[in-house]
N, C-alpha and C positions, 0 to 999 in steps of 0.2 A: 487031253488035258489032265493035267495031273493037280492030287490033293496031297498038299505037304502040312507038317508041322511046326511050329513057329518055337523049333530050337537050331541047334548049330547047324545039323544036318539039312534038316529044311532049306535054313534060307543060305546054303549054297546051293542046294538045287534051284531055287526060284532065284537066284543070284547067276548061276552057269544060264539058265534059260536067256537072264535078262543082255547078259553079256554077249550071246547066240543071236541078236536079234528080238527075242521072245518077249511077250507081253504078260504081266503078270500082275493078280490083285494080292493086297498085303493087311494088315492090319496097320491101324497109327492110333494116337492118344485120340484120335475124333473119332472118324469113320475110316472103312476101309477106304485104299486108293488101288485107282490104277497106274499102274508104270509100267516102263521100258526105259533105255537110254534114248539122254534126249539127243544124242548127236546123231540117231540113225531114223532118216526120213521114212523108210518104209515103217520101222514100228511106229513111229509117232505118226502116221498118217492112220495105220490101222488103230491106232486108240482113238481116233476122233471118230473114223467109220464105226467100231464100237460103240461109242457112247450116241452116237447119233447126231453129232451137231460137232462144226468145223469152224466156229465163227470168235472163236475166243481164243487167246494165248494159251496152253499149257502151263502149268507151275510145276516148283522143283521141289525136290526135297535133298539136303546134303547130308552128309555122316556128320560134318564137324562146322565151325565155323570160319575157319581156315579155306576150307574145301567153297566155303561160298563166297568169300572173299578174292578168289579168284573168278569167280562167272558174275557177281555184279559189283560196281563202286559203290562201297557205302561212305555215307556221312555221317555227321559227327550225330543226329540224334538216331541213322542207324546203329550206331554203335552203341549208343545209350541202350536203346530198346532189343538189340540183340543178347546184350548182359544182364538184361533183366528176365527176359520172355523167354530167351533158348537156351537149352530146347523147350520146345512149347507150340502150341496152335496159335501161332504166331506170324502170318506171311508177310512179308516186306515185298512190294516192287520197288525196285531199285535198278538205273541204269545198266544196261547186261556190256559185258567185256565180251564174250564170247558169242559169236556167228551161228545159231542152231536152225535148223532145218525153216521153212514157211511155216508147216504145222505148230512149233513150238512158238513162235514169236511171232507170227503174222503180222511179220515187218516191224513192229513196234521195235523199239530202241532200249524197253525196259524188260525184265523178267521178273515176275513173282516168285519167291525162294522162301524158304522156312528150312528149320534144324528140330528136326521131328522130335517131339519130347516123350515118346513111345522109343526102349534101348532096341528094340528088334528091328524097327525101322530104318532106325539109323546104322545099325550094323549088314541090314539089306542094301542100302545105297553107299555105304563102307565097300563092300564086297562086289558093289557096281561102279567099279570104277569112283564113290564117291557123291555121284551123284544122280538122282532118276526123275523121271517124271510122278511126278503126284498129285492126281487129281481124281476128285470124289469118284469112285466105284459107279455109277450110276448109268441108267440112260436119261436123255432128256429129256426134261419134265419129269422123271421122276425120284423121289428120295435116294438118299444114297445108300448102300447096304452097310448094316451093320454086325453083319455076322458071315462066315463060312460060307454057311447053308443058305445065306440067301445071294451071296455072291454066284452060288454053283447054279441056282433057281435063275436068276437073271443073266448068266455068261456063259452057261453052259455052253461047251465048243466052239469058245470063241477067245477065248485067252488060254495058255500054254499053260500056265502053274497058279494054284489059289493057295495062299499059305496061309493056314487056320490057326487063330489068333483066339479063338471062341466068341464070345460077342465084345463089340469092342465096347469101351468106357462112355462114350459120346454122341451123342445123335448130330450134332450143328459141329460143319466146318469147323475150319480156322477162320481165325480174323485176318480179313485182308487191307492192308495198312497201303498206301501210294505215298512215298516217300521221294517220289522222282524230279519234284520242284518244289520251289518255293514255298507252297502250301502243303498243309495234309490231308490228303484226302483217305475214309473210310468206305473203302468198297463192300466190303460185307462184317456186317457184324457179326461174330463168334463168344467163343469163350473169354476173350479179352477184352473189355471193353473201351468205350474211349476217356472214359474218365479212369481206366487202368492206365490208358497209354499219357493221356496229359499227366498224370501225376508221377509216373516213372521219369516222364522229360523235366518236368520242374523238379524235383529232390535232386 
């Protein structure tokens, strides 16, 4: 396991690892995340064995908005709320275009995606092809890390590269928004709230 720095040099090594296959935790504007690409089953199976629990979808994180525009359809109050919030601790599920591994989608027809508002992140999944998996640093059941050193204390030997961010800004996820029909659904609340999200759709 390797401890990198979170400049140019850094996140092509934890970029080269992620591209190799390799698993790696990162800093974002919330909490750290864990990722890999999401097109290769073996990592994305080993980040669920990691975290300890297999029973939920994986989320993404893209470089740009371009870049996620190609992995799911948005609509029209996607698009609203993408120009307001991203990048930002901002997750949209939105129908997925692209076929990724069982671990990532488990089966579902939708993918959760955000355009990380942290510039290192984004340039992490820039350098990854674009686009990685990102979901909280954690095991289950437990809080998510928010720093380095607790990253190394909890994963020790068990992810390829940790790239130290210091501690990060946020303790609470992103907000996970369900934009997949008709209705809105708010999976978790975060930094964004819902009367952020109604008042971005009506202006």
């Amino acid at each position: 396991m390797r401890i990198v720095t979170v400049d140019d040099e850094g996140l092509k090594t934890a970029a080269k690892s992620v591209l190799a296959g390799g698993v790696v935790i990162y800093p974002t504007e919330t909490v750290y995340g864990l990722g890999s690409l999401p097109s290769d089953p073996d990592a994305t199976r080993r980040i669920c064995k990691i975290k300890g629990r297999a029973d939920k979808p994986l989320p993404l994180i893209c470089s740009d908005i371009d870049k996620a525009r190609k992995i799911v359809q948005f609509n029209t109050a996607a698009e609203i709320l993408a120009e307001k919030f991203w990048p930002g601790p901002l997750t949209m599920v939105l129908p997925r275009k692209v076929d990724y591994p069982f671990w990532v989608t488990r089966h579902k027809k939708t993918l959760a995606i955000r355009v990380s508002g942290y510039e290192p992140a984004r340039k992490l999944a820039g350098l990854s092809a674009g686009v990685m998996i990102s979901t909280s640093a954690n095991k289950s059941g437990e809080p998510p890390v928010t720093s380095a050193k607790e990253a190394v204390k909890m994963f020790s030997g068990e992810v390829d590269v940790i790239v130290d961010g210091g501690q990060s800004p946020g303790e609470i996820p992103s907000t996970v928004l369900d934009l997949s029909s008709e209705e809105l659904w708010i999976h978790r609340i975060g930094p964004i709230s819902g009367e952020d999200i109604i008042k971005a759709l009506k202006s």
